[in-house]
C-alpha positions in Angstrom: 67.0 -56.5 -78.5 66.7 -53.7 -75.6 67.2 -50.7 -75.5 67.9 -49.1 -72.4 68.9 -45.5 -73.6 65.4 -44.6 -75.0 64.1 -42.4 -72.3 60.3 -43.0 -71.1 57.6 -40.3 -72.3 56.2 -38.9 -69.0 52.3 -38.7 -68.4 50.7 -35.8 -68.8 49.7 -33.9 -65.7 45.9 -33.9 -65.0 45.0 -30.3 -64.7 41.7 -29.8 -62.7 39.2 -27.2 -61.6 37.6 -27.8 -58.1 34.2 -25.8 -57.6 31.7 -26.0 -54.5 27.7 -25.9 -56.0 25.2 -24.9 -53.5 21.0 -25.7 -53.9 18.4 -24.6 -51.4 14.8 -25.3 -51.3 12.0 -23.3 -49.7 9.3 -25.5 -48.3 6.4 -24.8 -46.1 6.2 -26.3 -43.0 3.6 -29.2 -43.1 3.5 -29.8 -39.5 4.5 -28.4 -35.9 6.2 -30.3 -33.1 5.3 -28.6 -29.7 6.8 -29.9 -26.4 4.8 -29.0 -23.3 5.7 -29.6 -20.0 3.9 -29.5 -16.3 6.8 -29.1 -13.3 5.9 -29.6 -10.1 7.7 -28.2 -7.1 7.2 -30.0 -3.9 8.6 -31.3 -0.2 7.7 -35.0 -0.8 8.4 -36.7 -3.8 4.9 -38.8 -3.9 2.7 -35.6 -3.5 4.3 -33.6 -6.5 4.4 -36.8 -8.6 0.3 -37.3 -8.0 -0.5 -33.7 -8.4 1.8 -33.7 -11.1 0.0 -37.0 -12.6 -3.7 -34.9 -12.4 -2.2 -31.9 -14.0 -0.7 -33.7 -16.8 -4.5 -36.0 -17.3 -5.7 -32.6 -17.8 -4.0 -31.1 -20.0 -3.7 -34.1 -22.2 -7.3 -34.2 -22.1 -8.1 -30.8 -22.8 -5.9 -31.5 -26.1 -7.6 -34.5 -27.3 -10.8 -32.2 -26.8 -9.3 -30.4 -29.7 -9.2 -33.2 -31.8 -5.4 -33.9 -32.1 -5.4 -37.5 -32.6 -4.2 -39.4 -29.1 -1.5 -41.3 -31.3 0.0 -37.7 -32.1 0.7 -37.2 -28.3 3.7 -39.4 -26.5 5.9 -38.7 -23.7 8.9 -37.1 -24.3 10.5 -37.2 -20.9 9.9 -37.5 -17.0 12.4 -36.4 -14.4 12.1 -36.1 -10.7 15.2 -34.0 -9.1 16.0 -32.9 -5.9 16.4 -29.2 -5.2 18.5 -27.1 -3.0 19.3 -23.5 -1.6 22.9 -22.3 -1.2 22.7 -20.6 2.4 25.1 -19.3 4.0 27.6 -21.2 1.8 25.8 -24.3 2.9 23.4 -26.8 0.6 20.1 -26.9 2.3 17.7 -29.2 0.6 14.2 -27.8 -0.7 12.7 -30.4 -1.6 11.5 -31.8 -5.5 11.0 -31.1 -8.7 8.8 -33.6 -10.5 9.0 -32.6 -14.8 6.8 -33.9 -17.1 6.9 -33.2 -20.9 4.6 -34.5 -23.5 5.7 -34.2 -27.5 2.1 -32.8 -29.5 2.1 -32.9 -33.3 -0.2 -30.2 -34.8 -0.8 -30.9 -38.2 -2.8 -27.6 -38.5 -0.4 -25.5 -38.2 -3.1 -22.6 -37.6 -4.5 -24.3 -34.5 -0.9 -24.3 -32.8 -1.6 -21.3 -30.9 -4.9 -22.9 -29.5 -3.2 -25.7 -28.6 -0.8 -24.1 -26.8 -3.1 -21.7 -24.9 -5.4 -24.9 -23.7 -2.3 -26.4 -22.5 -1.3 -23.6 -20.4 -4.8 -22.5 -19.2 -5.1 -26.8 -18.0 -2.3 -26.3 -15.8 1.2 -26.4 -18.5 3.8 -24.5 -17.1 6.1 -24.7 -19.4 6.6 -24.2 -23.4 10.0 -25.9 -24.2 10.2 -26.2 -27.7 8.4 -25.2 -31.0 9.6 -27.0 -34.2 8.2 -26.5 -37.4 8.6 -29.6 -39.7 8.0 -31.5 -43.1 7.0 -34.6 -43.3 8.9 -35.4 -46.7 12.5 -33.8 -46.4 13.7 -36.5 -48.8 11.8 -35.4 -52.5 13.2 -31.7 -51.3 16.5 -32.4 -50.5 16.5 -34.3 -53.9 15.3 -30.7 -55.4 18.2 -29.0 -53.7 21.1 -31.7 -54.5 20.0 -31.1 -58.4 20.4 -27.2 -58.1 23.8 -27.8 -56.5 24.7 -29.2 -59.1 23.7 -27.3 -61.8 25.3 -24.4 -59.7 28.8 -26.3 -59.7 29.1 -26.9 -63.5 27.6 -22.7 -64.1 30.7 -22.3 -61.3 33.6 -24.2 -63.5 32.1 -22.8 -67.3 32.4 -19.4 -65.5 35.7 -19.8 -64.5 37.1 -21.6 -67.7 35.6 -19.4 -70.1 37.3 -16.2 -67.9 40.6 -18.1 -68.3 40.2 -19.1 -71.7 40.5 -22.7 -70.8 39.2 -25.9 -72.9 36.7 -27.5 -69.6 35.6 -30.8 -70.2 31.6 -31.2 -69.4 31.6 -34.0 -68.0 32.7 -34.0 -64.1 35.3 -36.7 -63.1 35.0 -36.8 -59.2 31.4 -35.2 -57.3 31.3 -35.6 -53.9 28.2 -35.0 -51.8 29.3 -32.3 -48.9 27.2 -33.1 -45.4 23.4 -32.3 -45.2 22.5 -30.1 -42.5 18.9 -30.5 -42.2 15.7 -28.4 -42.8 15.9 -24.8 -41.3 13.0 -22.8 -39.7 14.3 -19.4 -40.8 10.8 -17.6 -39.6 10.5 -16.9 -36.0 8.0 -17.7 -33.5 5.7 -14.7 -32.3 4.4 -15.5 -28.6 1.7 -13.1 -27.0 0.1 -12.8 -23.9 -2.1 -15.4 -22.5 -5.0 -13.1 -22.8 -5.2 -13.9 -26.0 -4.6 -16.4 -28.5 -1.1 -17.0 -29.0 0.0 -16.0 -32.8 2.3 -18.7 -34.2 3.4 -17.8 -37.4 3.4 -20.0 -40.8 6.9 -21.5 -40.7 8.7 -22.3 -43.8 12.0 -24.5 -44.1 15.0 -24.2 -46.1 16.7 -27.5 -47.3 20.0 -27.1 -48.6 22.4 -29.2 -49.9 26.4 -29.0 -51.2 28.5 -30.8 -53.3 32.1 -30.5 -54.4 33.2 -31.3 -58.0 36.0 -31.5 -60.4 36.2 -30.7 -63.7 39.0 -32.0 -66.0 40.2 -29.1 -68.5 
């Protein structure tokens, strides 16, 4: 026997609170990436590539003198371009401009400004990019993704225990918001060549985000 009058009991509504838990990690810097480059200006193309070429043995050389391991230094890029003037509303070529940049990891981070000073007083011409760096971002990260976290559930007991609402400790959905990376938050001091160039002790933030919901 049916019976089609009985009306169907509707589900209850699931009532949710949606919080955003934030971690960071401070980390010193275990290691700094320096890019160095030699440009050479120059009619022909040959020329500034060979004096380019001697320049570049040098200062390489003068760095392994320092005892930075030769595996810690690799090529980072080469480019030869052509150069104009704008005269008279007319391109008049200048000649070439033969770039060489090496990549030099400095695991003691107090010897950085050394290294860049030997660089430049070889024949370097340019300083292109300082990183400071850690060589295991992973363990850290980990550190930070537990803190967020913790920071999400403090978040939704906060906000349930101002509303007088019954919050269910256990999460039902986390999801892991985009990881942006170490950040060098201390910046670089550069002095005259005179001297030794200062480079300060750089120390990383590592943050992470996630977004949760909380059944009450």
């Amino acid at each position: 026997m049916y019976y089609t009058n009985i009306s169907q009991q509707p589900h209850p509504t699931l009532r949710v609170i949606t919080v955003t838990g934030n971690g960071k990690v401070v980390a010193t810097a275990s290691y700094v990436q320096l890019q160095i480059e030699v440009s050479i200006q120059g009619e022909n193309v040959q020329e500034a590539q060979q004096e380019n070429a001697i320049i570049m043995n040098r200062v390489i050389q003068s760095i392994l003198e320092l005892n930075i391991p030769r595996e810690d230094i690799q090529t980072a890029s080469y480019t030869i371009s052509p150069n104009y003037d704008f005269i008279d509303g007319k391109q008049v070529f200048k000649g070439y401009e033969v770039t060489n940049a090496i990549s030099v990891k400095v695991t003691n981070i107090s010897q950085v400004g050394t290294v860049i000073d030997t660089a430049v007083q070889n024949g370097a011409n340019r300083i292109s990019s300082i990183q400071f760096k850690i060589e295991d971002t992973d363990l850290y990260y980990q550190q930070a993704l537990s803190l967020a976290l913790q920071n999400a559930q403090m978040k939704a007991r906060t906000i349930a225990e101002t509303m007088q609402l019954s919050l269910y400790p256990q999460p039902i959905e986390i999801v892991e918001e985009n990881n942006s990376g170490p950040v060098l938050y201390k910046s670089l001091a550069m002095a005259d060549q005179t001297i030794s160039t200062p480079i300060e002790q750089g120390q990383m933030t590592i943050s992470a985000a996630v977004r949760v919901k909380f059944q009450y």
